[in-house]
C-alpha positions in Angstrom: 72.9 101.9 133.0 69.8 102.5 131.8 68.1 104.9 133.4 69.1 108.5 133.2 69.7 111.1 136.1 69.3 109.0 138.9 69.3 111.0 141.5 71.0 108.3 144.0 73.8 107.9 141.5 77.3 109.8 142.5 78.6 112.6 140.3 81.3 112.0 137.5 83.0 114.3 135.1 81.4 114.7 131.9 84.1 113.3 130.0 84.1 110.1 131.5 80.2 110.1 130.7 80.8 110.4 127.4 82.7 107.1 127.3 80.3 105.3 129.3 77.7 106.0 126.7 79.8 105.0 123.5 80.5 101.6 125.6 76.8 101.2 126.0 76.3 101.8 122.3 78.5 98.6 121.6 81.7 101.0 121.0 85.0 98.3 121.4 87.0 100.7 119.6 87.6 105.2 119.3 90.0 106.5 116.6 91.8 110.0 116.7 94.2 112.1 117.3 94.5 113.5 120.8 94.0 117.1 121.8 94.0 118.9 125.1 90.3 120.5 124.4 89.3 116.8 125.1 91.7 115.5 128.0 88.7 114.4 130.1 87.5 112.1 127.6 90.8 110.9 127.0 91.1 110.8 130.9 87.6 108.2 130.6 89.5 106.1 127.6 92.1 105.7 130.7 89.0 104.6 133.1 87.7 102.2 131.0 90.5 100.6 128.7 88.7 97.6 130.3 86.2 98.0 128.2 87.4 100.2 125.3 90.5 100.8 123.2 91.8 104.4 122.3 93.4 104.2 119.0 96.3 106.6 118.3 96.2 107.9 115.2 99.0 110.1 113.4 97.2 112.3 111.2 93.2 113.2 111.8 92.4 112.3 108.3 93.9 108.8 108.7 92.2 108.7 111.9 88.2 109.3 109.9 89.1 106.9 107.7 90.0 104.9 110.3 86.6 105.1 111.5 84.6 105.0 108.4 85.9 101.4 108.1 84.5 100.7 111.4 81.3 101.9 110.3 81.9 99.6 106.8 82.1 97.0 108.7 80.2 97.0 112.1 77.1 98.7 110.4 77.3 101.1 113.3 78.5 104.2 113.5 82.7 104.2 113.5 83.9 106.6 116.6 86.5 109.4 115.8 88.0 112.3 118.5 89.5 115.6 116.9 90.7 119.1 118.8 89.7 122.0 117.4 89.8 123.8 114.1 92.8 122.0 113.2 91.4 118.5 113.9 87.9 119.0 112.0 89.5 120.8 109.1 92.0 117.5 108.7 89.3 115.1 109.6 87.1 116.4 107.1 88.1 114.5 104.6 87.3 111.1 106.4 83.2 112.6 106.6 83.0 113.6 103.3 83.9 109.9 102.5 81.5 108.6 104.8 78.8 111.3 103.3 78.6 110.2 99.8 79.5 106.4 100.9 76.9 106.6 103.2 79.1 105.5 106.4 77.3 105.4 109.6 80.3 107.7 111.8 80.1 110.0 114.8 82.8 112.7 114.8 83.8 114.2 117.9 85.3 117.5 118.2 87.1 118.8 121.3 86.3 122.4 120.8 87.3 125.7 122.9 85.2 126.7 126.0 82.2 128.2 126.2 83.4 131.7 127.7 85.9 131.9 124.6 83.3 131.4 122.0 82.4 133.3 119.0 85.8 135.5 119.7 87.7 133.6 117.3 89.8 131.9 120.2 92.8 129.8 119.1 91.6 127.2 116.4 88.1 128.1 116.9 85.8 127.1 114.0 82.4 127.1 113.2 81.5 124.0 112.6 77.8 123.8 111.5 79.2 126.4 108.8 81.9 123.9 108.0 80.6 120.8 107.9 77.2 122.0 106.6 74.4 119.6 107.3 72.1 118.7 104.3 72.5 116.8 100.7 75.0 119.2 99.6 77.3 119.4 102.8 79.1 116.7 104.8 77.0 115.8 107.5 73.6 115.0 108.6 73.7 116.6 111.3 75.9 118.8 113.3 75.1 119.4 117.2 76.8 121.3 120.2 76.6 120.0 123.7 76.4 123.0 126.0 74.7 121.1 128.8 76.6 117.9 130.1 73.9 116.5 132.0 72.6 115.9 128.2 75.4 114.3 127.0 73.5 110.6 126.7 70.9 112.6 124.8 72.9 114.1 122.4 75.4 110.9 121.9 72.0 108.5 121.3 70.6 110.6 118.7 73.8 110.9 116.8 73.9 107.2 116.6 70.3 107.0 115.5 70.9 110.0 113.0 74.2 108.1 111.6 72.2 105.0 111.6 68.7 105.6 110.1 67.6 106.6 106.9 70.6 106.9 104.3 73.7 106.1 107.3 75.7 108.8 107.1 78.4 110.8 109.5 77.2 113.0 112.4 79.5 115.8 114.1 78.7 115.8 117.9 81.1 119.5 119.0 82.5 119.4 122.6 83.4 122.5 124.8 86.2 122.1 126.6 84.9 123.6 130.0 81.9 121.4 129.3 83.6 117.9 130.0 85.4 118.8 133.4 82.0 119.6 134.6 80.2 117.1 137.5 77.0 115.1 136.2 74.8 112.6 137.8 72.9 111.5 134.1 73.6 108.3 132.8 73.9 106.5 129.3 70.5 105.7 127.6 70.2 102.2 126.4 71.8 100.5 123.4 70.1 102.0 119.9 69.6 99.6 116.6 68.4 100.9 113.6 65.3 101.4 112.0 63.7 99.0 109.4 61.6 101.0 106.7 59.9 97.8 105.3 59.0 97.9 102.0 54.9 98.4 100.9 52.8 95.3 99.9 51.4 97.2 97.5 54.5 98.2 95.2 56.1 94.9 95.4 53.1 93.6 93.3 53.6 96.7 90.9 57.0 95.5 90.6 56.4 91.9 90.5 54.0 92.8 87.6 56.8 95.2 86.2 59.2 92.1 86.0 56.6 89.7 84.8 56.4 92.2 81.5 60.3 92.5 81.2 61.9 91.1 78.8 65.6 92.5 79.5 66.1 93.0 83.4 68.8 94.0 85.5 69.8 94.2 88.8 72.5 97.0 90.3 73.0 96.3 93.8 75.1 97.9 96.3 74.9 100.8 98.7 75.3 100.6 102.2 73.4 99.0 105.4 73.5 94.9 103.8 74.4 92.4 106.6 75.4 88.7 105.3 71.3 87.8 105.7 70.4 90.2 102.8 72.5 89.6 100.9 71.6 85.6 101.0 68.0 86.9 101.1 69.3 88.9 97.4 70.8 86.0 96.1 67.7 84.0 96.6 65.8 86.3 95.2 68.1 87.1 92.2 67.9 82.8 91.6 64.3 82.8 92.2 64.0 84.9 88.9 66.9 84.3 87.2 68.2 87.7 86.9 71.4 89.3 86.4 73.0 91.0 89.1 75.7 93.4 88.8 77.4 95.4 91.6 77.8 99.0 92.6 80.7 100.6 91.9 83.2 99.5 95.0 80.1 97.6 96.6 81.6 94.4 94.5 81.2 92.4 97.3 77.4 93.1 97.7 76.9 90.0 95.9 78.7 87.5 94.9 81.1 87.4 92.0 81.4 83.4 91.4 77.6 83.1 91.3 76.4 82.1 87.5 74.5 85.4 87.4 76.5 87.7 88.5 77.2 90.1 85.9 80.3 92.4 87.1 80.9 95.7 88.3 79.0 98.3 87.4 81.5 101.5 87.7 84.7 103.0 86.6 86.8 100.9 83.9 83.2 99.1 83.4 83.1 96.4 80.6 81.9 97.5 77.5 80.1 94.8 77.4 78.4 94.9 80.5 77.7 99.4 79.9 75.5 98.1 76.6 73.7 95.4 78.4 72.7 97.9 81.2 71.7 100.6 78.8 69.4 97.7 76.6 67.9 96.8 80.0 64.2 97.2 79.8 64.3 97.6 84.0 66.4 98.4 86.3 66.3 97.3 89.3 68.3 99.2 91.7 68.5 97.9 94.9 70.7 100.1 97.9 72.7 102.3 95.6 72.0 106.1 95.3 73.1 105.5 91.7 75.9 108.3 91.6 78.0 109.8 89.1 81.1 106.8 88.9 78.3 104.1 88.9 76.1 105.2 86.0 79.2 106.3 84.2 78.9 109.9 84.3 74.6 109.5 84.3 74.9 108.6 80.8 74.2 104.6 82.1 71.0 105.3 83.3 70.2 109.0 81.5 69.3 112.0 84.5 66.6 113.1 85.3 64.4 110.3 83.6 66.0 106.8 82.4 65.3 105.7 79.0 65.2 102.1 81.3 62.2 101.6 83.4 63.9 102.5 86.7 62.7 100.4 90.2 65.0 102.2 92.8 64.5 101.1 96.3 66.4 103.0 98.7 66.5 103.6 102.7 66.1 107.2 102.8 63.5 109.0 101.3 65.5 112.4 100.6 67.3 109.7 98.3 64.3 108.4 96.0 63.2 110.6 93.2 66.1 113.1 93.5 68.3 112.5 91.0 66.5 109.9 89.1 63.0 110.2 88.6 62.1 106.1 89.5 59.2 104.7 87.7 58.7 102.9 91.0 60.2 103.7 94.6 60.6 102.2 97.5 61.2 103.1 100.7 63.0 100.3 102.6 66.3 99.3 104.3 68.1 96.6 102.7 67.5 94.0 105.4 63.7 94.2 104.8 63.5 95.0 101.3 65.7 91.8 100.5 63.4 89.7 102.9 60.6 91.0 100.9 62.0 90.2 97.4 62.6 86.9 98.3 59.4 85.8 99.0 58.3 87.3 95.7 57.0 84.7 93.9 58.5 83.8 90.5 56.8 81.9 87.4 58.6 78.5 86.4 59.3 79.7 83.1 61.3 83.3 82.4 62.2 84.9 78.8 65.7 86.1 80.3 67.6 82.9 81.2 69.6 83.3 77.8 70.0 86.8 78.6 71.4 86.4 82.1 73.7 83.4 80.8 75.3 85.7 78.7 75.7 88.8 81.4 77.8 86.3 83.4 79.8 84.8 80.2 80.5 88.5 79.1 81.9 89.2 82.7 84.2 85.6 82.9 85.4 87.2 79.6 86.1 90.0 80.9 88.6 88.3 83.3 90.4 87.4 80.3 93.7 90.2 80.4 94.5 92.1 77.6 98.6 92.0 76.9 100.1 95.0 78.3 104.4 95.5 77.7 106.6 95.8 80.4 108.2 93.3 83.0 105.3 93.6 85.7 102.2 91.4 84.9 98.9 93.0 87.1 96.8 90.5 86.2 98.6 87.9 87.7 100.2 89.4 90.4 95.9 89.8 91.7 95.6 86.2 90.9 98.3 85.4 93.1 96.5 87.1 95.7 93.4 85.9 94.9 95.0 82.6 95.1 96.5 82.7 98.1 94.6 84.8 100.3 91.9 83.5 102.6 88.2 84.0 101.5 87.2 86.0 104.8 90.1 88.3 103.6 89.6 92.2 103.8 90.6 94.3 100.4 91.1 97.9 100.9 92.3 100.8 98.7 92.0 104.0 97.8 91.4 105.8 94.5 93.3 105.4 91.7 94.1 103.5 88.2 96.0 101.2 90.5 92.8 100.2 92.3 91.3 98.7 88.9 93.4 96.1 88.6 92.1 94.7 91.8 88.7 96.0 91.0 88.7 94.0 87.7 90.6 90.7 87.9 89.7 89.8 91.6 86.7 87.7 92.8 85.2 88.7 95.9 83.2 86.3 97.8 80.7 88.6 99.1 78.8 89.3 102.1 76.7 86.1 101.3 79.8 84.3 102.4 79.1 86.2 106.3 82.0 89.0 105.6 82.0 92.2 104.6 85.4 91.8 102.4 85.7 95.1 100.6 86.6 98.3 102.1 86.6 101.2 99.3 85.8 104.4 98.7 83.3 105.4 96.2 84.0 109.2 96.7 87.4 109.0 95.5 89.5 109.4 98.5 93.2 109.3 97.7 95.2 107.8 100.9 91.6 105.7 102.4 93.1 102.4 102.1 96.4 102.1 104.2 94.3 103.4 107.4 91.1 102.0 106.3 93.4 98.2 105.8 94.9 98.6 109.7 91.8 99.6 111.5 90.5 96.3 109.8 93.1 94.4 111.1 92.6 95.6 114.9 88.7 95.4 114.4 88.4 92.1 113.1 92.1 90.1 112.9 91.5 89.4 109.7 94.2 89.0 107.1 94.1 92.5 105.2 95.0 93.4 101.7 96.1 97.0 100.5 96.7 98.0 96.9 98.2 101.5 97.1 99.5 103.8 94.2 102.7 106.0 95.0 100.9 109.4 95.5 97.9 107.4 97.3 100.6 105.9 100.0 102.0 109.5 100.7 98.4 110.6 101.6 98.2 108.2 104.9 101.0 106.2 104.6 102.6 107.6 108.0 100.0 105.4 109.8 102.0 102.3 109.4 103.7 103.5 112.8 99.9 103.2 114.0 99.5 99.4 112.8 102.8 98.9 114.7 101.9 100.6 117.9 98.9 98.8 118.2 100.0 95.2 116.6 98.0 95.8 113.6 99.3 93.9 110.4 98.3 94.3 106.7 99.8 93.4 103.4 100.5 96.3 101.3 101.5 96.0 97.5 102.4 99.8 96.1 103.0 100.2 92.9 105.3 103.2 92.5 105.2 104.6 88.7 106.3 108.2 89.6 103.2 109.8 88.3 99.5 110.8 90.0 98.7 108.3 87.5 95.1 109.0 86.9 95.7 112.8 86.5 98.5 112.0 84.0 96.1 110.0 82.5 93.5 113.0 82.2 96.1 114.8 81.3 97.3 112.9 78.2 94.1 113.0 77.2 93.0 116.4 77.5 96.3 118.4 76.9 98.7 115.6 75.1 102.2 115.8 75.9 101.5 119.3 78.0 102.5 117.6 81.7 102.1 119.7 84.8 102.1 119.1 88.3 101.6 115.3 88.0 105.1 113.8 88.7 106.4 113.0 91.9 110.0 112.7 93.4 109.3 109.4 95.4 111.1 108.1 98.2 112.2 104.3 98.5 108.7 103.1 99.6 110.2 99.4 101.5 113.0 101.2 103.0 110.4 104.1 104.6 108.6 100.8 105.7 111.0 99.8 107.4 111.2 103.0 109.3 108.1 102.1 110.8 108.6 98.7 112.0 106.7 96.8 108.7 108.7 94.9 106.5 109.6 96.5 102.8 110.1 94.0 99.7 111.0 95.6 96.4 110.0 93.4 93.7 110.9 94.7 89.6 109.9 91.8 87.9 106.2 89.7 88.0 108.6 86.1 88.7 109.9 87.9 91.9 106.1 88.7 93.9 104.6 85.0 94.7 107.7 84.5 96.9 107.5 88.0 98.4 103.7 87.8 98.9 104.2 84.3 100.5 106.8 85.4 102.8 104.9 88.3 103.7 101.5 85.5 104.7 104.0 84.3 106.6 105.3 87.1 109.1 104.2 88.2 111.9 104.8 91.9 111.5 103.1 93.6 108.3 104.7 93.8 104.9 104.9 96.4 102.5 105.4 95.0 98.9 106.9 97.9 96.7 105.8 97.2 93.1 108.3 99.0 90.4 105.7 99.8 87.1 106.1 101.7 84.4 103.8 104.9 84.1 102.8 103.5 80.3 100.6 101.0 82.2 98.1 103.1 83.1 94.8 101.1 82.9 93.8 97.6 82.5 93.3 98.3 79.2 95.6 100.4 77.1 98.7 102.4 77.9 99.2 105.9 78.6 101.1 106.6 75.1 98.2 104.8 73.3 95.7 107.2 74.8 98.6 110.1 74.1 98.5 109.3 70.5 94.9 109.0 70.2 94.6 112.4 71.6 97.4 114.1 69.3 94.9 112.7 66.3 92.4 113.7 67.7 94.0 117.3 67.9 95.1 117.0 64.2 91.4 116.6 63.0 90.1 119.5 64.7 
């Protein structure tokens, strides 16, 4: 398997190639939606269902995200199979998320033959346009195979391009004509990634850096940690007694009962805990690219210089210096660079042990609810599941005000624990977590957890029929207001009391459930979910848990016609 056009070795269609060499990368597992321009490769998922599983997906965009979970979770690069225009235009939504998430995926595009190219054939697109590889497009790299005895080639370096560096989603394009075609090459061996390992020389500069801190803190998060890291992080974090804050929807980077942990560091971000980071003396950013949602609109840490002394260490180089000017950077994947800091040696006595104490106070605090009317209590309805859920449990969802209540009052245990537990996405994907929640289900077995808003549920939600295809169960609590609740939100804020376009007509969520072979609960009142959710632990098949909320609730902190009237005052003034 090894050894690549052996010239004793009998001739096989291209497409059956193609699988070989995903199996040798350590693929179990290929999502998409099928498509005639790739029947031999489907033909090879036939050949080898041995060996590896073909997952039928409903919608392509369901299907990527799909896929970026895989690559959440694995480390390696999640597998996806489109057709055509059609197929890549859909699935483009799924690389984008794994672009600014920083996803290891491949995307594979059934595309039309070589003699029909460049004629605009039926649903013929050009993809390097499209996607447009670099820092402002969607992919690292974009690639054609014209030549099927290259195939291995071309599959190897899209796993070491989605790997290395900054992980990220590759687009591998595959003529039609191309994959009928005989080839005696074979799959090149199994690729791991690259360690960057961070330079001697700047961990004394920062060790010295710390040593004249009086304020420090720590914003982890970012992709590419394994379980090791992430106990080599907390070591180091206790080794210096610093506070640690997470990433915004890397919260389980590290972990949130530890006495230093701090919180999250993103949207809905504790007052508290946004003044403490912007008295920092140094930051120490380790693994995120420090975007837009986690430095609260760059006003956190100030672009292009911090007013904070800024150590950023980061896996890709591109990354380092190009939005924030660092006063130190480091080039270094997480696995090494949390190795390194470990071993960093720390004095016996530190000036920020109060300072850290009171990081991790401010966040327990920040557990504390505020009272919110209405007869549906958040906060406890996420304690229940906290409660009742299993630690190694997966939490997925997509973007919304919905997701903040989980984001807030739930605990994660953290990688430390040996599981990646959260599965979100920081780009803002609407519809990400009911796809993402079932491929984590048939990856892992886990017990899964979905919160879902009304409008993010009609983005993916026909994927249930996947989950129940394939035996996949998750437990999904939507809570239906009747409003795109975080435009309304905007909305009220910007252009009180002038609504447009931000109300939907909503079906009966546990009914359409039901349509697809899960369970659907409606609950109406906070005494009715412990029952529901317990039931749900219970069964066998996966359960939709239909929330009734009113739109007033809007965030975990105020209501919608709080922020309505603020903004009418507001108007008055002017």
């Amino acid at each position: 398997m090894t050894q690549q056009n052996t010239p004793t070795h009998a001739t096989q269609m291209a497409g059956h190639l193609l699988v070989e060499c995903l199996i040798a990368q350590g693929v179990t597992h290929a999502f998409g939606v099928p498509g005639e321009s790739y029947l031999a490769v489907l033909d090879g998922f036939h050949a080898y269902q041995d060996q590896i599983q073909f997952i039928t997906n409903r919608q392509e965009g369901g299907a990527t995200f799909m896929a970026d979970a895989q690559g959440r979770l694995t480390g390696r690069p999640g597998v996806c199979f489109v057709t055509r225009g059609p197929g890549a235009t859909n699935a483009s939504i799924g690389v984008h998320t794994a672009f600014q998430d920083s996803t290891p995926l491949v995307l594979f595009v059934g595309d039309v033959g070589s003699d029909f190219r460049d004629r605009e054939a039926f649903q013929e697109v050009d993809y390097n346009s499209f996607f447009g590889p670099s820092t402002r497009g969607m992919a690292k790299r974009v690639e054609r195979i014209d030549d099927p005895e290259r195939i291995p080639e071309y599959v190897a370096r899209a796993f070491a391009t989605a790997m290395n560096g900054r992980p990220g989603p590759v687009v591998l394009v595959l003529p039609e004509d191309m994959l009928v075609r005989q080839v005696r090459a074979r799959p090149l061996p199994r690729l791991e990634p690259v360690e960057a390992w961070s330079d001697p020389g700047a961990l004394r500069q920062l060790r010295e850096m710390l040593l004249a801190s009086k304020r420090p803190f720590v914003i982890a998060g970012g992709s590419g940690w394994t379980p090791q890291s992430a106990q080599a992080l907390q070591r180091f974090a206790e080794n210096w007694k610093l506070p640690v804050g997470n990433a915004f929807r890397f919260q389980d980077t590290f972990d949130n009962h530890h006495p230093q942990y701090a919180g999250d560091v993103g949207i809905g971000i504790n007052p508290k805990l946004a003044q403490r980071v912007r008295e920092s003396d140094l930051i120490l950013a380790i693994g995120p690219r420090l975007g837009e949602m986690t430095t609260s609109g760059y006003t956190l840490l100030q672009a292009p210089k911090p007013q904070q002394t800024l150590v950023h260490i980061h896996a890709s180089a591109e990354e380092l210096n190009r939005v924030y000017q660092a006063d130190l950077a480091i080039l270094s994947t997480m696995n090494a660079a949390a190795r390194s800091l470990e071993v960093l040696t720390a004095p016996t006595q530190l000036p920020w042990e109060a300072w850290t104490a009171q990081a991790h106070a401010d966040y327990l605090d920040n557990l504390k609810p505020q009272t919110l009317p209405g007869d549906i209590d958040m906060p406890s309805i996420v304690n229940t599941v906290s409660r009742l859920l299993p630690p190694d449990a997966v939490f997925t969802n997509g973007a919304g005000n919905f997701a903040s209540w989980l984001h807030r009052f739930h605990q994660h245990h953290g990688l430390a624990h040996g599981h990646k537990v959260q599965l979100a996405p920081t780009v803002g994907s609407m519809g990400y977590g009911v796809p993402a929640g079932i491929a984590a289900n048939i990856l892992t077995g886990r017990t899964v957890f979905t919160i879902a808003g009304d409008g993010d549920f009609l983005m993916n939600g026909q994927e249930l029929a996947t989950a129940v295809q394939f035996g996949a169960k998750t437990i999904i609590v939507l809570l239906n207001n009747g409003v795109y609740g975080t435009i309304r939100m905007h909305q009220e804020r910007e252009f009180p009391t002038h609504l447009s376009g931000s109300t939907l007509n909503n079906p009966s969520f546990a009914e359409l459930a039901k349509a697809y072979g899960y369970a659907g609960v409606r609950i109406t009142r906070t005494q009715e979910f412990e029952a529901a959710f317990k039931e749900a632990l219970a069964r066998e098949q996966g359960t939709l848990i239909e929330v009734m909320i009113d739109a007033d609730i809007i965030t975990t902190r105020g209501t919608l016609s709080a922020i309505r009237d603020a903004a009418l005052a507001k108007q008055a003034k002017s």
